[in-house]
MIDREN-314563 format. One record per residue (C-alpha): residue number from 1; residue in one letter; x negated, y negated, z negated. Coordinates in steps of 0.02 Angstrom, whole numbers, plus 50000, padded with zeros to 5 digits. Example, Ala and Ser with C-alpha at 12.3 -4.5 7.8 and 13.67 -1.06 7.14 Angstrom:
2
+-----+---------+-------+-------+-------+
| num | residuo |     u |     v |     w |
+-----+---------+-------+-------+-------+
|   1 |       A | 49385 | 50225 | 49610 |
|   2 |       S | 49316 | 50053 | 49643 |
+-----+---------+-------+-------+-------+
This chain:
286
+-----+---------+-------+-------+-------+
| num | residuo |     u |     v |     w |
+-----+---------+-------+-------+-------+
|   1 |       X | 49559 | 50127 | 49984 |
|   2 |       X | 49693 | 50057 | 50103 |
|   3 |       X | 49774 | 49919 | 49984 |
|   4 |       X | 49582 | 49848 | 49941 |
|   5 |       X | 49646 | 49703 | 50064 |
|   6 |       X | 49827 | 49718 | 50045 |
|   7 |       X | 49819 | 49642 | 49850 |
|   8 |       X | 49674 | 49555 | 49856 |
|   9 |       X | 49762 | 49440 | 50001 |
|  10 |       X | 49844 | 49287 | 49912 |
|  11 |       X | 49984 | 49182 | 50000 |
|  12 |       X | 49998 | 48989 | 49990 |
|  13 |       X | 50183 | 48969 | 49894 |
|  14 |       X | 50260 | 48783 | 49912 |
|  15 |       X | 50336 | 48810 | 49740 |
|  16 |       X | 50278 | 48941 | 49588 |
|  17 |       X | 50421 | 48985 | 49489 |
|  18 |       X | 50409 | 49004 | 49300 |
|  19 |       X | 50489 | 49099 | 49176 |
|  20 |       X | 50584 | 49240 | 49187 |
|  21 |       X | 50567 | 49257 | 49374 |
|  22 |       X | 50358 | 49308 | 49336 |
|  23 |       X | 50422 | 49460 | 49248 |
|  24 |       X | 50540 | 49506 | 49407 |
|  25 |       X | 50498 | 49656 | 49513 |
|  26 |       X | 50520 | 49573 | 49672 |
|  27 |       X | 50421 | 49398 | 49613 |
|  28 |       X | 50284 | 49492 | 49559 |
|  29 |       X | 50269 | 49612 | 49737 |
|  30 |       X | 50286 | 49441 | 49815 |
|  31 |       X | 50144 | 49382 | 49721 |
|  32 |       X | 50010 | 49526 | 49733 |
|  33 |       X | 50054 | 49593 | 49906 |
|  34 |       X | 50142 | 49485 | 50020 |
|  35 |       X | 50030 | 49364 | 50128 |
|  36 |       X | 50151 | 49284 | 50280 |
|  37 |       X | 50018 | 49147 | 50325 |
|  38 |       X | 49900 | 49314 | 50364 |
|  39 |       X | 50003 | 49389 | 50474 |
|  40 |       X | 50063 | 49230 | 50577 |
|  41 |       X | 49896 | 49196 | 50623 |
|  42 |       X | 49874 | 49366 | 50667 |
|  43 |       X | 50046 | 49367 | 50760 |
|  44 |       X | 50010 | 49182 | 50857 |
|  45 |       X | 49840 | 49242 | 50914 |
|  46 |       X | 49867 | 49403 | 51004 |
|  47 |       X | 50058 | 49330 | 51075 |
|  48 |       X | 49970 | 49184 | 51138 |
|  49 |       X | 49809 | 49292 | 51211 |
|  50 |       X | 49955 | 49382 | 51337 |
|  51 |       X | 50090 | 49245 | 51348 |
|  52 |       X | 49992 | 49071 | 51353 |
|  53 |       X | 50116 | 49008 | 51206 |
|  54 |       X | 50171 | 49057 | 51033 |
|  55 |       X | 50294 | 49171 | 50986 |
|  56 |       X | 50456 | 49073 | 50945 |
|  57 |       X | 50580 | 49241 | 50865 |
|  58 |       X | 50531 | 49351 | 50747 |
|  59 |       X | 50610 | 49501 | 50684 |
|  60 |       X | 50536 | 49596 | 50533 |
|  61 |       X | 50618 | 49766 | 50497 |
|  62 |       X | 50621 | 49828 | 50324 |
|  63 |       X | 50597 | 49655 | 50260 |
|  64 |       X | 50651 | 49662 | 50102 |
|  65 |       X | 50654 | 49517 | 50020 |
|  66 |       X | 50659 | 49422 | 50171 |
|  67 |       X | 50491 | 49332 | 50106 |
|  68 |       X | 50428 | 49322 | 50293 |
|  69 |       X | 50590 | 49244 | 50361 |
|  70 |       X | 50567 | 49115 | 50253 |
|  71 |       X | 50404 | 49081 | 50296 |
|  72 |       X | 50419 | 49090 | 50471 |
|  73 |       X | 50571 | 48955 | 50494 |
|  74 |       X | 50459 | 48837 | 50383 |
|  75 |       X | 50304 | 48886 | 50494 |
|  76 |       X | 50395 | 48790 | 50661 |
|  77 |       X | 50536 | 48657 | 50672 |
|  78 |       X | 50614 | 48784 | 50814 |
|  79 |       X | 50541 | 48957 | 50752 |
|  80 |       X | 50696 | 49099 | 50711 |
|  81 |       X | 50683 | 49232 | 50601 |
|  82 |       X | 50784 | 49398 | 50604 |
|  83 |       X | 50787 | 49514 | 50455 |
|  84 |       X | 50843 | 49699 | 50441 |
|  85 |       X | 50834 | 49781 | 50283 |
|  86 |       X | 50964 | 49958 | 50226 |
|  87 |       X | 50938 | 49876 | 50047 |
|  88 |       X | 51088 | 49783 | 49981 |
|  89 |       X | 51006 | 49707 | 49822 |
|  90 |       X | 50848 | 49673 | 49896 |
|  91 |       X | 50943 | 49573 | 50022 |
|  92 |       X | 51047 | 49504 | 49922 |
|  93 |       X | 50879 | 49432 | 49776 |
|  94 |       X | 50797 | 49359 | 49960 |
|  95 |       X | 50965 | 49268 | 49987 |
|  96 |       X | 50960 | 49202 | 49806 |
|  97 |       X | 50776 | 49176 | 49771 |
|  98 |       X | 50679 | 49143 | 49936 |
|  99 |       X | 50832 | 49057 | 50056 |
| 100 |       X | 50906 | 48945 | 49936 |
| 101 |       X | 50737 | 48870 | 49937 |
| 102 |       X | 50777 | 48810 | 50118 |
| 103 |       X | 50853 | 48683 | 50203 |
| 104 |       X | 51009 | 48668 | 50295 |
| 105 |       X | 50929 | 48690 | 50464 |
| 106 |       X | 50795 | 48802 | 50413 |
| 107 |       X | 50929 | 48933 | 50336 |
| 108 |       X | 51033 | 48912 | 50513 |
| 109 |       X | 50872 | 48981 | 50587 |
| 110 |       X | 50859 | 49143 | 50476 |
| 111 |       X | 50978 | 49308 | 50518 |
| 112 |       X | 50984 | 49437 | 50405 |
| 113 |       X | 51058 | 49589 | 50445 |
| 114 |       X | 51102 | 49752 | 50319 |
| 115 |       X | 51066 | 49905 | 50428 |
| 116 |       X | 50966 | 50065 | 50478 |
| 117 |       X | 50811 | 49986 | 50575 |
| 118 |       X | 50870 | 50142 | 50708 |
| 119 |       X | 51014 | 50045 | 50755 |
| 120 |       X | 50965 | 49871 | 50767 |
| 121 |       X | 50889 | 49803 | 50943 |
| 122 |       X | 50991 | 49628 | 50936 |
| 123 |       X | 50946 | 49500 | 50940 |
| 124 |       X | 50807 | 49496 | 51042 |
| 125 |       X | 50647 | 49453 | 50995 |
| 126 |       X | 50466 | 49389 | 51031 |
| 127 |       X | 50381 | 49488 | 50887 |
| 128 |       X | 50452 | 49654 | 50799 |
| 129 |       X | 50343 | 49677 | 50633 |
| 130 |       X | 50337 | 49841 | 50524 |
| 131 |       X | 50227 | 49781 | 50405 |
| 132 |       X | 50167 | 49843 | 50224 |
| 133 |       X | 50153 | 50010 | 50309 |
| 134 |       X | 50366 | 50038 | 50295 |
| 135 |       X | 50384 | 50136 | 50443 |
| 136 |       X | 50286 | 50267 | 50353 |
| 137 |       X | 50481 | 50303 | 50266 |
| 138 |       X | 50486 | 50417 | 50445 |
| 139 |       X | 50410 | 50567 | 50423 |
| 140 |       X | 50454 | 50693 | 50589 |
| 141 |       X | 50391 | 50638 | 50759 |
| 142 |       X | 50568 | 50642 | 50827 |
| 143 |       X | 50628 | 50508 | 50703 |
| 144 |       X | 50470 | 50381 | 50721 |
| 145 |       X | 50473 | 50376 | 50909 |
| 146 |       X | 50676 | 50330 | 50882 |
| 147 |       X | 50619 | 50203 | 50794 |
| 148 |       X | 50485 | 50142 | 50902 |
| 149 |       X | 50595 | 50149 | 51037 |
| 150 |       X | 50717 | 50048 | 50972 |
| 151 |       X | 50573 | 49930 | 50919 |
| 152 |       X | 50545 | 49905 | 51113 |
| 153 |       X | 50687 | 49866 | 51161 |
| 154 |       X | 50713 | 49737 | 51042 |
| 155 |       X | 50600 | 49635 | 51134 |
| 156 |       X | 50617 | 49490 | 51245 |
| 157 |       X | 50512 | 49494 | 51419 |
| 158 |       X | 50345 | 49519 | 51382 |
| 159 |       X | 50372 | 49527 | 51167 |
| 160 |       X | 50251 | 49633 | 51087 |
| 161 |       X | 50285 | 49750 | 50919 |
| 162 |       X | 50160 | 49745 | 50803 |
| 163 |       X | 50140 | 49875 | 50640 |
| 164 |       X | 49974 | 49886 | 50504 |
| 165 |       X | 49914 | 50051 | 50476 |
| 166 |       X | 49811 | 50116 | 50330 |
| 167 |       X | 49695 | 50270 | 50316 |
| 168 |       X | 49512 | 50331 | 50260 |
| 169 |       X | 49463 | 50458 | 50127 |
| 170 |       X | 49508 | 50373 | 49978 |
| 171 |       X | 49710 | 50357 | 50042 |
| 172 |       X | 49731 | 50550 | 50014 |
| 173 |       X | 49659 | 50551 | 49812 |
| 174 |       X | 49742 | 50530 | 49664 |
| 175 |       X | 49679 | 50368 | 49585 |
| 176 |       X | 49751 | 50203 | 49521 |
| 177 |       X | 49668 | 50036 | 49579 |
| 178 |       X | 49701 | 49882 | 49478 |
| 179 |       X | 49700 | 49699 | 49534 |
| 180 |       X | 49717 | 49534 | 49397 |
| 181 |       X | 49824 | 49418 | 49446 |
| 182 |       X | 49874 | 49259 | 49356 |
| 183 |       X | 49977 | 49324 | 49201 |
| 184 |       X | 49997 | 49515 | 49282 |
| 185 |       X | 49886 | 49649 | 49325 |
| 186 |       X | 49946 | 49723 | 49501 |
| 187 |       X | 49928 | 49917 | 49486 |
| 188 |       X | 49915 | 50034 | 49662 |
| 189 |       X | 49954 | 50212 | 49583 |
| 190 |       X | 49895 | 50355 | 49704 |
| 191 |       X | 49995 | 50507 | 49627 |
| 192 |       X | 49995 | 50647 | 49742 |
| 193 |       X | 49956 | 50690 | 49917 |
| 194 |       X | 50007 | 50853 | 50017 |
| 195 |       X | 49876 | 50892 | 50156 |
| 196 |       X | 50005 | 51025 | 50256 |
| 197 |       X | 50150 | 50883 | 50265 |
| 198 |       X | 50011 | 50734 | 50275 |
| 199 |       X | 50129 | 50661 | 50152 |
| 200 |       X | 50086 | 50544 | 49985 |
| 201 |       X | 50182 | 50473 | 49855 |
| 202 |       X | 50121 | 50293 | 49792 |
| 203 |       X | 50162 | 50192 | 49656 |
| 204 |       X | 50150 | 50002 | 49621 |
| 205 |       X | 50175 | 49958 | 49418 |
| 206 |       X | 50136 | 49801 | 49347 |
| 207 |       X | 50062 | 49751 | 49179 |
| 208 |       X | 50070 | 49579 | 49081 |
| 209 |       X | 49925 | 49508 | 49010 |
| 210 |       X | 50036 | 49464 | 48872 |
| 211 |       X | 50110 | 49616 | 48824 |
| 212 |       X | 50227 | 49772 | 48919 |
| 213 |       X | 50247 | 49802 | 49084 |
| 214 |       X | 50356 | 49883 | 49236 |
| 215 |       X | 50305 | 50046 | 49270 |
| 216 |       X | 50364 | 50134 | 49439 |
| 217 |       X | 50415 | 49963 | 49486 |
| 218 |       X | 50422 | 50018 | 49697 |
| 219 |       X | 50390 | 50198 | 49732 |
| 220 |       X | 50343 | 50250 | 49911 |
| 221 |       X | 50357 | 50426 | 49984 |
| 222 |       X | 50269 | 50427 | 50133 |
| 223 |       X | 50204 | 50509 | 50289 |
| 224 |       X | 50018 | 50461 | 50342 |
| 225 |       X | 50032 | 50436 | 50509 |
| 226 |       X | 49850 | 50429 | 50610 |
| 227 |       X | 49817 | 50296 | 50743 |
| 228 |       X | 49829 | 50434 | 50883 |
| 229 |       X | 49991 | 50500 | 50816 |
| 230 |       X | 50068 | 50301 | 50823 |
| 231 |       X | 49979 | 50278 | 50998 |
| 232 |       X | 50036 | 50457 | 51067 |
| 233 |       X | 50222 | 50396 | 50991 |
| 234 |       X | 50228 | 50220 | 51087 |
| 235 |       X | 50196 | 50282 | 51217 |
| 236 |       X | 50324 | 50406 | 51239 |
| 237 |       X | 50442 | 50287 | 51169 |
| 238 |       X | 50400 | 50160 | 51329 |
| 239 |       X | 50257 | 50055 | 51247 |
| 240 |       X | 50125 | 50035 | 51404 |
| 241 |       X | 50003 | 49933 | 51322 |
| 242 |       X | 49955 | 49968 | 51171 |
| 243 |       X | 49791 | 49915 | 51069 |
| 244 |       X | 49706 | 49925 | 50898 |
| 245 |       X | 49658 | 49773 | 50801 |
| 246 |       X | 49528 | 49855 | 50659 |
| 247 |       X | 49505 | 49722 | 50510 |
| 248 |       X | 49319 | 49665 | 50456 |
| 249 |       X | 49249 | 49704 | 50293 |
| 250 |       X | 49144 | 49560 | 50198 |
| 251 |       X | 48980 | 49607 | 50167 |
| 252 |       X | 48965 | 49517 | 50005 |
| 253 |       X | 49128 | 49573 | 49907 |
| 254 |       X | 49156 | 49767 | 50031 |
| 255 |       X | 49336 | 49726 | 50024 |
| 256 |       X | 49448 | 49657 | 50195 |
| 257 |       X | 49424 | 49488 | 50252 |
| 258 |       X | 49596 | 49490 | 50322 |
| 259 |       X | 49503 | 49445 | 50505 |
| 260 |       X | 49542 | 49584 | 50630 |
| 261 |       X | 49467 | 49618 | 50788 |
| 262 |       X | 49510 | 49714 | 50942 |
| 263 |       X | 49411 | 49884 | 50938 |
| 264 |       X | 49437 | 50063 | 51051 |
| 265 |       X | 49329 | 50155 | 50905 |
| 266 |       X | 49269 | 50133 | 50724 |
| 267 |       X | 49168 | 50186 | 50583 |
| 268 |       X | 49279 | 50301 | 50452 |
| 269 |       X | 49280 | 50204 | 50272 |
| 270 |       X | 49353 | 50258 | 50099 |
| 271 |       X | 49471 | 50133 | 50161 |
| 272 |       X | 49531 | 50036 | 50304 |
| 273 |       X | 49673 | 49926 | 50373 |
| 274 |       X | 49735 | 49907 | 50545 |
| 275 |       X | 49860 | 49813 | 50662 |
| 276 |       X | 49929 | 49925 | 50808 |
| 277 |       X | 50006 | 49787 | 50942 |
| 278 |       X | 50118 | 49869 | 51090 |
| 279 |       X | 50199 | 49792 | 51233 |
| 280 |       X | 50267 | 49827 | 51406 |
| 281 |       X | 50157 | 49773 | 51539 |
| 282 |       X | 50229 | 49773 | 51719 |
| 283 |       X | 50064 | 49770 | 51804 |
| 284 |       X | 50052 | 49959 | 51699 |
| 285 |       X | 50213 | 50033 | 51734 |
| 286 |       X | 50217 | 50173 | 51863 |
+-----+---------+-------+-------+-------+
């Protein structure tokens, strides 16, 4: 199933807090699903295939806990992160737990801003992310290409907006996965799935190896979007060049190796992960 990669990835943390903060919602999603260092290399490799340079601004909607900010500023003495997130108190634990861990010129390099993702298309930016699958919160055609076009023009000349996507068999059944993690057990709760609407509701919950647990700690009601859906969508919303980065499975473990390729078809799997990247290209436009 799709989050087979997505929580077995592990991110390199300068510092790992202690205490109470291991038995915090947000600490422990940071710790089972997040993986910045992934993405960046991801990100750097396919900006630098079309530009001849790395991308210097990124903005991440839905970014939560602004974990990817963080780790972006730290990534480059000049790099600049943007962050919009509707979330108050998500914004406001980033700003307490993952910022304050920066310096003074590092946090003059992060912007976070408290709004719909719809409305947002300053400042502009090298990258636009969706990542962790959030744009999936849009669930009519008409309101995903309103996003996506608000994605493009949030771009610089030349920026690109990149999204992952998730699918295969096992995405639309009821099932729980669990993944051990060092004092927790990271739980993936498939509860439902509606074939007519496409739609699925998803649960994470955590367990401690020492006792309790948060159940319904982050619960997602999606839409399942298909690639050809998200391609037919960037392109009416302006997107030109568009492409499909399918990841690689490791033949030893079956799971993700978190190394994606560019591909124009694939084999279906009980589970798969995906980057979409789309620019504007002027050599494409009409």
């Amino acid at each position: 199933m799709a989050t087979r990669t997505q929580t077995r990835r592990r991110r390199t943390t300068r510092t790992k807090p202690r205490g109470p903060r291991s038995r915090d919602r947000h600490w422990l999603y940071q710790e089972s699903v997040q993986s910045p260092e992934v993405h960046f290399e991801f990100f750097d490799r396919v900006y630098r295939k079309r530009n001849g340079k790395k991308p210097r601004i990124l903005k991440e909607d839905f970014c939560g806990t602004a974990l990817i900010a963080r780790e972006w500023v730290q990534l480059r003495d000049d790099n600049i992160a943007v962050g919009v997130d509707l979330d108050a108190p998500t914004l406001r634990w980033g700003k307490e737990h993952n910022l304050k861990t920066l310096d003074k010129d590092e946090r003059e390099r992060v912007f976070l801003i408290r709004a719909n993702v719809l409305h947002v298309t300053r400042p502009k930016a090298d990258l636009v992310a969706a990542l962790n699958f959030s744009y999936n919160i849009f669930k009519t055609r008409e309101t995903l290409r309103e996003y996506f076009v608000a994605a493009r023009k949030s771009l610089r000349k030349n920026g690109l907006f990149i999204g992952d996507i998730f699918g295969g068999w096992e995405a639309q059944k009821p099932m729980e996965e669990r993944t051990r993690h060092s004092g927790f057990t990271y739980i993936w709760h498939q509860d439902k799935f509606d074939p007519i609407a496409n739609n699925g509701v998803y649960h994470i919950h955590f367990d401690f190896h020492d006792g309790g647990g948060i159940r319904r700690a982050f619960t997602y009601d999606w839409r399942l979007w298909s690639i050809p859906e998200i391609l037919e969508l960037l392109a009416e919303a302006g997107f030109n060049d568009v492409t499909i980065y399918w990841e690689e499975i490791d033949r030893s473990s079956g799971f993700g190796n978190s190394k994606f390729r560019l591909q124009r078809t694939a084999t279906n799997a009980e589970g798969w992960i995906a980057y979409f990247v789309a620019g504007v290209s002027p050599k494409k436009r009409a």
